[in-house]
DRENROKE-318609 format. One record per residue (C-alpha): x, y, z; residue in three letters. Coordinates in Angstrom, 2 decimals. Layout:
residues N
R | px | py | pz | aa
R | X | Y | Z | ALA
...
//
This chain:
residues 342
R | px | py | pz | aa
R | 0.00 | 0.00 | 0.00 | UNK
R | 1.29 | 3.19 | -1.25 | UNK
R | 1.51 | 6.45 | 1.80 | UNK
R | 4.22 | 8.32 | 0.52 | UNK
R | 4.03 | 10.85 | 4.19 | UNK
R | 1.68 | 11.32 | 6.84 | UNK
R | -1.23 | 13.39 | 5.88 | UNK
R | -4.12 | 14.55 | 8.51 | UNK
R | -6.68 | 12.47 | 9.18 | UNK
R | -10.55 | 13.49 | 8.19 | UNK
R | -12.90 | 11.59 | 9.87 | UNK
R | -15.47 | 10.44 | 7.99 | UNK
R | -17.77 | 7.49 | 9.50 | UNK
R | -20.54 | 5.98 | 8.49 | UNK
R | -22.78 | 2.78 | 9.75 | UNK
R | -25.27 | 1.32 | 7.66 | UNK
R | -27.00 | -1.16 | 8.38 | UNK
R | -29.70 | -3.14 | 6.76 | UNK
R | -31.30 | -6.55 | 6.71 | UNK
R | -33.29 | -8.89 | 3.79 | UNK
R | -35.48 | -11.32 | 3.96 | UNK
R | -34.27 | -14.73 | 4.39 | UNK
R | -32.31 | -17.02 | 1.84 | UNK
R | -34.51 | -20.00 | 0.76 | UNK
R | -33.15 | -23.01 | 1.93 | UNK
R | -32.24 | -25.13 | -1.10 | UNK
R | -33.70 | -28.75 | 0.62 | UNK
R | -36.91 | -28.89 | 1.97 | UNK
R | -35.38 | -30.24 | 4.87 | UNK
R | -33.10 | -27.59 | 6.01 | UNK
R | -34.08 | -24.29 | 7.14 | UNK
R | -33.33 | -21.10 | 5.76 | UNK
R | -30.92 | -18.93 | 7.01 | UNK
R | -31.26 | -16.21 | 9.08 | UNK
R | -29.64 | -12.71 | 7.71 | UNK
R | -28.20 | -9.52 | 8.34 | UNK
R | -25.45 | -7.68 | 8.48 | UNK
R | -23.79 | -4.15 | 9.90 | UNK
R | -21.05 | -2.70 | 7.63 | UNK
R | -18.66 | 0.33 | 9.20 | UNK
R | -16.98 | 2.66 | 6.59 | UNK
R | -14.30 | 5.19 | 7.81 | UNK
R | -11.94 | 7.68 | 5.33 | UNK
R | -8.86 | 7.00 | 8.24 | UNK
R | -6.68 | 9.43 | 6.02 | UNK
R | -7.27 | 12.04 | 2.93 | UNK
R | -5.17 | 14.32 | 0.51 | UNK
R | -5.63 | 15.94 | -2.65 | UNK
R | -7.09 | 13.73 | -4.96 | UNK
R | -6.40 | 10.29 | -2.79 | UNK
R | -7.67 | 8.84 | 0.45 | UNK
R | -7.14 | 5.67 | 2.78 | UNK
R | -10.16 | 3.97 | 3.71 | UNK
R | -11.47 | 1.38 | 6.22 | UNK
R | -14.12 | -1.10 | 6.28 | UNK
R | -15.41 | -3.43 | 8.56 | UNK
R | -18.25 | -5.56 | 8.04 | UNK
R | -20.17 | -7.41 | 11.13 | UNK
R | -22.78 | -11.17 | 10.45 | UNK
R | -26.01 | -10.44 | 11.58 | UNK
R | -27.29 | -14.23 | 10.89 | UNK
R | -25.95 | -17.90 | 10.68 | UNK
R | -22.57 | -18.17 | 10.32 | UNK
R | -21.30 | -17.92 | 6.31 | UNK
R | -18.12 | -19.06 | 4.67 | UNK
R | -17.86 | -16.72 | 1.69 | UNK
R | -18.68 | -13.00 | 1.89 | UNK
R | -19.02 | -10.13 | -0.76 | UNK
R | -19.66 | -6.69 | 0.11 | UNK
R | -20.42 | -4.52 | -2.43 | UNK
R | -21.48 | -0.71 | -2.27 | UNK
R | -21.75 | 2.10 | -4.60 | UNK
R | -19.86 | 5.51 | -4.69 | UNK
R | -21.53 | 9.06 | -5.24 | UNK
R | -18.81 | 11.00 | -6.91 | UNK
R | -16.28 | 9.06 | -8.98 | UNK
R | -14.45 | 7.62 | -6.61 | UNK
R | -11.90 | 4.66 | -7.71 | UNK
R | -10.36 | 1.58 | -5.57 | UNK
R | -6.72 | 2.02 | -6.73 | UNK
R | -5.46 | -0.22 | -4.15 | UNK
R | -6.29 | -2.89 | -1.42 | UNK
R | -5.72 | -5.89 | 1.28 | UNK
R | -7.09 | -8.14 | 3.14 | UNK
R | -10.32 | -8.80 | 0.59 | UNK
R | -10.41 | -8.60 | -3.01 | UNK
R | -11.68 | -5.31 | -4.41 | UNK
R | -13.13 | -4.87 | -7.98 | UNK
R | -15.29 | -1.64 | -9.46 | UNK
R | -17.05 | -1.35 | -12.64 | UNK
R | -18.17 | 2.01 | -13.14 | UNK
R | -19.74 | 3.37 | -9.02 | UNK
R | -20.42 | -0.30 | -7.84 | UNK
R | -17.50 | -1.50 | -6.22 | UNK
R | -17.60 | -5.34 | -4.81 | UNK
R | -15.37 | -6.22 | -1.80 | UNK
R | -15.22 | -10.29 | -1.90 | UNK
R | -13.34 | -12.04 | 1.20 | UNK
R | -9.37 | -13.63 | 1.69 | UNK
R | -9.16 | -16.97 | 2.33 | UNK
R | -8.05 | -16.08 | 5.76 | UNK
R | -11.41 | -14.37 | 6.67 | UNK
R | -13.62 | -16.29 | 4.41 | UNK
R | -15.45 | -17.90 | 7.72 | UNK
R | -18.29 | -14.85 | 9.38 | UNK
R | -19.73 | -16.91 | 12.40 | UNK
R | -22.81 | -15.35 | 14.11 | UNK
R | -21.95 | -12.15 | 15.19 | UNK
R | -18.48 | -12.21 | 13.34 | UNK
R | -16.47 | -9.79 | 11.81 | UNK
R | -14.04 | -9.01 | 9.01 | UNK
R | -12.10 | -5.70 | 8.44 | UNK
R | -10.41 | -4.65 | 4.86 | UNK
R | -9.00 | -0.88 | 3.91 | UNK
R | -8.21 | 0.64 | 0.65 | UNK
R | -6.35 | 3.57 | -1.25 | UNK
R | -9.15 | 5.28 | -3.74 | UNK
R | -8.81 | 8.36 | -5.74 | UNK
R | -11.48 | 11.07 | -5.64 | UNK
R | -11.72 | 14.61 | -7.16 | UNK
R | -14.49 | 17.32 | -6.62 | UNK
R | -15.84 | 15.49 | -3.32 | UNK
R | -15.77 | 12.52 | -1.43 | UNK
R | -18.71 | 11.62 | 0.47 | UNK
R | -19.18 | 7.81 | 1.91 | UNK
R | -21.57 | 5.47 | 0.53 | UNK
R | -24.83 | 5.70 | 1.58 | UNK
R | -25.91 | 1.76 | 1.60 | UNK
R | -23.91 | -1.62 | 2.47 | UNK
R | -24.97 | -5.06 | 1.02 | UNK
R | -22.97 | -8.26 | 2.31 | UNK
R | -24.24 | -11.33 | 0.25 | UNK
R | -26.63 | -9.48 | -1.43 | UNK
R | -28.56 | -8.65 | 1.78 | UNK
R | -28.62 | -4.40 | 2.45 | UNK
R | -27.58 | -4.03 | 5.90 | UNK
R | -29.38 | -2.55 | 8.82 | UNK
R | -27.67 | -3.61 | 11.70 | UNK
R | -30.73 | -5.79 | 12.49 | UNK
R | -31.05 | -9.95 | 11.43 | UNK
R | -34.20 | -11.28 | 9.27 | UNK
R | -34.81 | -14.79 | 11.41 | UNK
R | -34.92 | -17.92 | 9.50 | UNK
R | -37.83 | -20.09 | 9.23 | UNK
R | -37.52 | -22.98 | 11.69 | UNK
R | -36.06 | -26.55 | 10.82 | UNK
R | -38.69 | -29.38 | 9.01 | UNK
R | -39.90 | -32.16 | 11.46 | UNK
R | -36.87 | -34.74 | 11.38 | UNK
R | -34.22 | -32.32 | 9.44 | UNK
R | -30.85 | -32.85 | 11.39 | UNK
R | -29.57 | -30.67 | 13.94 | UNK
R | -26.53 | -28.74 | 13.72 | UNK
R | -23.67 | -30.58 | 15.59 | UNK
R | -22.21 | -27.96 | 18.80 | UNK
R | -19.79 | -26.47 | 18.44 | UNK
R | -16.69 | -27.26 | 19.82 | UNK
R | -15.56 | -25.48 | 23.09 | UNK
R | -12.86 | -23.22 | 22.93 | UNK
R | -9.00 | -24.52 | 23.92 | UNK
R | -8.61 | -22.27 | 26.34 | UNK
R | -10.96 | -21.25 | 29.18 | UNK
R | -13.01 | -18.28 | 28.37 | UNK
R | -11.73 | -14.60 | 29.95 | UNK
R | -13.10 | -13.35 | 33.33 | UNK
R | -12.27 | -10.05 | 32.73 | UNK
R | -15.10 | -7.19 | 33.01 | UNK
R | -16.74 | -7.66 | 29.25 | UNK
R | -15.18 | -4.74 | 27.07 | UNK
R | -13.37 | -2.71 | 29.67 | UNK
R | -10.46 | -3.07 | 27.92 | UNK
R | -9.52 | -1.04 | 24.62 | UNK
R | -6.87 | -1.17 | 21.86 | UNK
R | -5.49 | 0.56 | 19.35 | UNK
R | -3.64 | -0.63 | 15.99 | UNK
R | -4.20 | -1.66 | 12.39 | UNK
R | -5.57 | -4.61 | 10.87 | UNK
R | -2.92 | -6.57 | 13.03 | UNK
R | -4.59 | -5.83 | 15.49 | UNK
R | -8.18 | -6.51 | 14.43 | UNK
R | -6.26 | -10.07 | 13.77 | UNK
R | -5.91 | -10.58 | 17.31 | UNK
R | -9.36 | -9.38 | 18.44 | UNK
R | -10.92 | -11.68 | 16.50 | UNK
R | -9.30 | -14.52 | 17.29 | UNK
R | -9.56 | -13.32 | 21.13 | UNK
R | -13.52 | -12.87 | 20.55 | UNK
R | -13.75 | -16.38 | 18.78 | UNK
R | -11.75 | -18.20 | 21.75 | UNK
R | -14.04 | -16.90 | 24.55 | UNK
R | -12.14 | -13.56 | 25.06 | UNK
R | -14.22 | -11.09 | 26.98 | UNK
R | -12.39 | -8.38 | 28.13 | UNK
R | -11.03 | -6.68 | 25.63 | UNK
R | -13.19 | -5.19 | 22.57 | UNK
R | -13.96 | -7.10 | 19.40 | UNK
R | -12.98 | -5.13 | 15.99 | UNK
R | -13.74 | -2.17 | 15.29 | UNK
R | -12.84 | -0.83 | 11.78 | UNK
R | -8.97 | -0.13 | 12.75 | UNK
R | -7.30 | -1.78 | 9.13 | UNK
R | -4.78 | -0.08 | 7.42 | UNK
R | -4.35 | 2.14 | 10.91 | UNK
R | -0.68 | 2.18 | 11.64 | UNK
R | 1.26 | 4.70 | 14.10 | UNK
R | 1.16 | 7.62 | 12.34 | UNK
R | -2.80 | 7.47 | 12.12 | UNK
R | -2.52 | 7.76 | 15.89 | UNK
R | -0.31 | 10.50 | 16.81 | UNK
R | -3.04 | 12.97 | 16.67 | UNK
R | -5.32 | 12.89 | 19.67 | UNK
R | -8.12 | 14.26 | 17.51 | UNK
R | -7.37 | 12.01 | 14.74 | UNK
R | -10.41 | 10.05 | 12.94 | UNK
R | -8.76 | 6.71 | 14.36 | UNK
R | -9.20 | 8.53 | 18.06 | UNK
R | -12.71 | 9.25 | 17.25 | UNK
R | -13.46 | 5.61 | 16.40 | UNK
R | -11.94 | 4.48 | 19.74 | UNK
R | -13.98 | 7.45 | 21.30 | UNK
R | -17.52 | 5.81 | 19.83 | UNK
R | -16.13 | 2.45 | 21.35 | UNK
R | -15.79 | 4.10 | 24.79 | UNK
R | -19.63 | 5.55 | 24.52 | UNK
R | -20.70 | 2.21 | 24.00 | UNK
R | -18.76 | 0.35 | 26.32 | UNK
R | -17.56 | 3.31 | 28.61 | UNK
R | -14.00 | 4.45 | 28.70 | UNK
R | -11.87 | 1.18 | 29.00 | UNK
R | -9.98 | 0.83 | 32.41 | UNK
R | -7.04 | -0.61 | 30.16 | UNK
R | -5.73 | -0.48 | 26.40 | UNK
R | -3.57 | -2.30 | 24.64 | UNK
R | -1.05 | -0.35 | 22.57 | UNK
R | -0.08 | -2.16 | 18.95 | UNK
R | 3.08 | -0.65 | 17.61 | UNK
R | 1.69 | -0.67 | 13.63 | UNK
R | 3.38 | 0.42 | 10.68 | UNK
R | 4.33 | 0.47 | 6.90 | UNK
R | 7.18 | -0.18 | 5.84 | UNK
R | 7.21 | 3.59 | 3.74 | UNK
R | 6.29 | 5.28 | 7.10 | UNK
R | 8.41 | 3.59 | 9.46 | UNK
R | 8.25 | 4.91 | 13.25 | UNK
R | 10.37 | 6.74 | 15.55 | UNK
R | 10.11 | 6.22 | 19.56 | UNK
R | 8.90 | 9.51 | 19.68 | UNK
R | 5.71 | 8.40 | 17.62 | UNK
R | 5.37 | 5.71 | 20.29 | UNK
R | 5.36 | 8.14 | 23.36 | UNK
R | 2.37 | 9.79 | 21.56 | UNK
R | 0.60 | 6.77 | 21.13 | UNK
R | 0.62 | 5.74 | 24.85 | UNK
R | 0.10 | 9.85 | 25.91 | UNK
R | -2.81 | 9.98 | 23.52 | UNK
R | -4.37 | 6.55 | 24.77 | UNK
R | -4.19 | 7.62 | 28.77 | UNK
R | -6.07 | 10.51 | 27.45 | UNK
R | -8.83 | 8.63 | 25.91 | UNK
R | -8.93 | 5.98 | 28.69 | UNK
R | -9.97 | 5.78 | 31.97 | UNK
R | -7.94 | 7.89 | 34.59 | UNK
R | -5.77 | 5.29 | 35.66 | UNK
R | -6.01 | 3.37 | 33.18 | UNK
R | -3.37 | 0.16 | 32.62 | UNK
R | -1.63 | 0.48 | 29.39 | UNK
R | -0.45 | -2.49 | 27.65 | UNK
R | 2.08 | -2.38 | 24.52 | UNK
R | 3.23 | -4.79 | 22.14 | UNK
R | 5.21 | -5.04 | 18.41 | UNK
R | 3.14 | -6.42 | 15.58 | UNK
R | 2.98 | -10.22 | 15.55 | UNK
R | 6.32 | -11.72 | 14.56 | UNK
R | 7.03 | -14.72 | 12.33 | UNK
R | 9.07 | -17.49 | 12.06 | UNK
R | 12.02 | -17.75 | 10.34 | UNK
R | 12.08 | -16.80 | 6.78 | UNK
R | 8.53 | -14.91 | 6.97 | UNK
R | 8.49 | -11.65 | 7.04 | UNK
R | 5.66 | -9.24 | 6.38 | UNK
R | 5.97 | -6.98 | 2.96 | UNK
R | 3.81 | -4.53 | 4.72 | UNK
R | 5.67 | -3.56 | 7.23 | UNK
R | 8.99 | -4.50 | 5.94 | UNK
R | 11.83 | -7.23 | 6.49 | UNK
R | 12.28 | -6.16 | 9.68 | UNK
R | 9.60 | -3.76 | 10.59 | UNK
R | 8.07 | -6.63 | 13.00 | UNK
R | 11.08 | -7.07 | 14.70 | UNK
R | 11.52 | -3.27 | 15.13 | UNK
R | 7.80 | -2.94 | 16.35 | UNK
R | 8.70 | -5.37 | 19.04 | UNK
R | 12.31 | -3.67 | 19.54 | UNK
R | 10.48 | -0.26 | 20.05 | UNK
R | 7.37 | -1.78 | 22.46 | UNK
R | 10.21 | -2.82 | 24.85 | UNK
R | 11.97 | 0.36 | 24.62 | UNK
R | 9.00 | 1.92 | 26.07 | UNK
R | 8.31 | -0.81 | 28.65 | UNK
R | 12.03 | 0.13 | 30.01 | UNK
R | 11.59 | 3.92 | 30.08 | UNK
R | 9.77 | 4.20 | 33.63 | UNK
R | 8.31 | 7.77 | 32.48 | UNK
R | 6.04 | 5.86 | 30.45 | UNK
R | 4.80 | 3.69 | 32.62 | UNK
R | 3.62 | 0.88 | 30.32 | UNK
R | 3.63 | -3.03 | 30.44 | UNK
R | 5.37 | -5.06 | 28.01 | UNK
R | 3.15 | -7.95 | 27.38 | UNK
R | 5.40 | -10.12 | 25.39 | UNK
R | 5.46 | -11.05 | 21.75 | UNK
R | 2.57 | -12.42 | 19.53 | UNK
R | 3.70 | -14.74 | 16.89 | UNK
R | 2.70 | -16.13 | 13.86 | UNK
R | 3.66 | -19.68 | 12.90 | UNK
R | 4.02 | -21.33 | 9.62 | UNK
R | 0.19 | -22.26 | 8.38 | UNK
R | -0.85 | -19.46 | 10.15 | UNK
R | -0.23 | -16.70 | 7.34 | UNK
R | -2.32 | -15.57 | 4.62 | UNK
R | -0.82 | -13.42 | 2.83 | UNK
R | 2.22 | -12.86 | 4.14 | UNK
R | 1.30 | -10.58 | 6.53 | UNK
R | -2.46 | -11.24 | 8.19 | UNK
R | -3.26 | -14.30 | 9.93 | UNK
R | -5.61 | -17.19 | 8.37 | UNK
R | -8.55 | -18.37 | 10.50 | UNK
R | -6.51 | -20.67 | 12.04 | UNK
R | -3.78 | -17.63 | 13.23 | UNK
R | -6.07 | -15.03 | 14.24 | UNK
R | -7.50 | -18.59 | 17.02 | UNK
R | -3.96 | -18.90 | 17.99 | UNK
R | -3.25 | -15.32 | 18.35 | UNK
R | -6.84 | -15.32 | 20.57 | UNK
R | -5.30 | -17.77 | 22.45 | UNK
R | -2.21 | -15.76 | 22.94 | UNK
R | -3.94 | -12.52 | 23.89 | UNK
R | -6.14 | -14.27 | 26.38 | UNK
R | -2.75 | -15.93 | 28.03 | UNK
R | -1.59 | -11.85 | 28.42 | UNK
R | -4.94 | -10.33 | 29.63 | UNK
R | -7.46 | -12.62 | 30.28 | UNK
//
C-alpha cells in the first residue's frame, strides 16, 4: 500500500446497516438462514485527490463461509489499491469479496479490509452496504424454523482455552488490521475483556499520533458504548514507507491515557512476529522485529509507565498473505492474547 508521508486524518464514518429477507433453503429439509449484516466505513486518512479507507463488516445471521460486500460511490471515486479482501469496481459499484483467511463470518463475526481510492471534486461515503446481497441494517431477518426430522446442527466445539473473566469490554486497543487479527481470534476463543474489531485496518502509528485524529474518534464511539476502558492495549503498527520513531510511540501511549480511563493500565506490544524466513511486505523485512524492539523500549523507560506484554507470533500455516493471519492464526493469536490479559 502506497503512503508516501503522513497526511491529517478526516474523519469520515458511516454505519449502515440493513437486513433482507431470508435465503430460501435449497432442501426442503433444512431451514433457511437467518440474515443480516452491519457494515462500518471510515476515510482513516485524505489528501488531494487520494484517500485511505477502512471497512469493517459485522454477520447479523448464521454463520457464512464466503462474503461479498459490495457498495456504490456518489462521486467518482476509484479503488486504486487494497488488502485483506479482493476489491473490484465497474463504473460506481465497487464489490469487496473475502481472503481466504477471513472467508469464515460466524454469528456475530467480523471481518475488516482498507483501501487507497482516488477522488476529485468530493468525497462523500456510501450511503448503503450489502454483504451477500442482503442491504444491511444492523438488524437480522430470522430464518424459518427446521422441518420435522431435518438434522440438527452438531455444537460447536468449546474453545481450547478457558473463556476470559475479565469485566466484558473494559479493555480497549489501538492498531491496524494486526490488530483486528488478534481481536478476533480473542472474541472467537471466549475472550471477553477486551473489545472485538472495530474498523482499525490499514491504521498504523502515524494514524494515531493525533489525539483528535479520525482513528481517536473511532476508539472514542467504542468508549460511549462500552464506557471508557480501564485498560488499552497499545499495537506498535506500521508500513514499511512510514516507518516509526520512539517519539511516535510516546504519543501513542500519551494519547491513549487521554482517551482511557484515569488510571487506566496500558499495555504495549510489536506487531505479531514470524518465524524464520517470513516476514511481512507490509511492514517491511524487519519492521516486525523493530515494532517489538520499540514496544520494549518503552516498557524500560519508567516515564512511560507501560507493560510489556510479550510477543505475539505467527507460525508457519498461520499466514495468509504474508502478513495477516488465516482463521486458524487469528485462534492462535486469541489464544495468545487471552494468556496476556485474560
Amino acid at each position: 500500500m502506497r503512503l508516501s508521508r503522513t497526511r491529517p486524518a478526516i474523519a469520515a464514518l458511516v454505519v449502515a446497516t440493513l437486513s433482507g429477507a431470508g435465503i430460501l433453503a435449497a432442501t426442503v429439509t433444512a431451514r433457511a438462514a437467518a440474515t443480516g449484516c452491519r457494515a462500518t466505513y471510515g476515510v482513516t486518512s485524505s489528501w488531494q485527490g487520494g484517500f485511505t479507507a477502512s471497512v469493517s463488516v459485522t454477520n447479523l445471521g448464521d454463520p457464512i463461509s464466503g462474503w461479498t460486500l459490495t457498495w456504490a460511490f456518489g462521486a467518482g471515486q476509484r479503488v486504486t489499491q487494497a488488502w485483506g479482501a479482493t476489491v473490484t469496481q465497474t463504473g460506481s459499484q465497487v464489490s469487496a469479496g473475502n481472503a481466504s483467511w477471513n472467508a469464515a463470518l460466524p454469528a456475530n463475526g467480523s471481518a475488516s479490509f482498507g483501501f487507497n481510492g482516488s477522488w476529485s471534486g468530493s468525497n462523500p461515503s456510501p450511503a448503503t452496504f450489502a454483504l451477500n446481497g442482503v442491504t444491511c441494517t444492523g438488524t437480522a431477518t430470522p430464518g424459518t424454523p427446521p422441518a420435522s426430522g431435518s438434522p440438527s446442527a452438531s455444537p460447536s466445539a468449546s474453545p481450547s482455552v478457558p473463556p476470559g473473566t475479565g469485566t466484558p469490554n473494559s479493555m480497549g486497543f489501538i492498531g491496524c488490521s494486526m490488530a483486528e487479527n488478534v481481536s478476533q481470534g480473542y472474541v472467537a476463543v471466549g475472550g471477553r475483556r477486551m473489545w472485538g474489531p472495530y474498523g482499525t485496518g490499514g491504521l498504523v502509528v502515524q494514524s494515531w499520533t493525533d489525539t483528535n485524529s479520525s482513528a481517536w474518534q473511532k476508539f472514542d464511539q467504542q468508549s460511549s458504548r462500552y464506557g471508557r476502558p480501564s485498560a488499552v492495549w497499545v499495537q506498535i503498527c506500521i508500513f514499511a514507507q512510514n516507518g516509526v520513531t520512539y517519539d511516535e510511540v510516546r504519543r501513542l501511549i500519551t494519547n491513549a491515557r487521554q482517551h482511557a480511563a484515569p488510571g487506566a493500565a496500558v499495555y504495549i506490544t510489536g506487531q505479531p512476529l514470524y518465524d524464520s524466513g517470513q516476514s511481512c511486505s507490509l511492514a517491511g523485512a524487519n519492521g516486525p522485529a523493530l515494532t517489538d524492539s520499540l514496544a520494549r523500549q518503552a516498557a524500560a523507560d519508567s516515564s512511560q509507565n507501560v507493560t510489556y506484554s510479550g510477543q505475539f507470533r505467527l507460525r508457519s500455516g498461520e499466514v495468509a498473505d504474508g502478513c495477516h493471519a488465516n482463521t486458524a492464526g487469528q485462534a492462535s493469536l486469541g489464544r495468545q492474547a487471552l494468556a496476556y490479559w485474560g
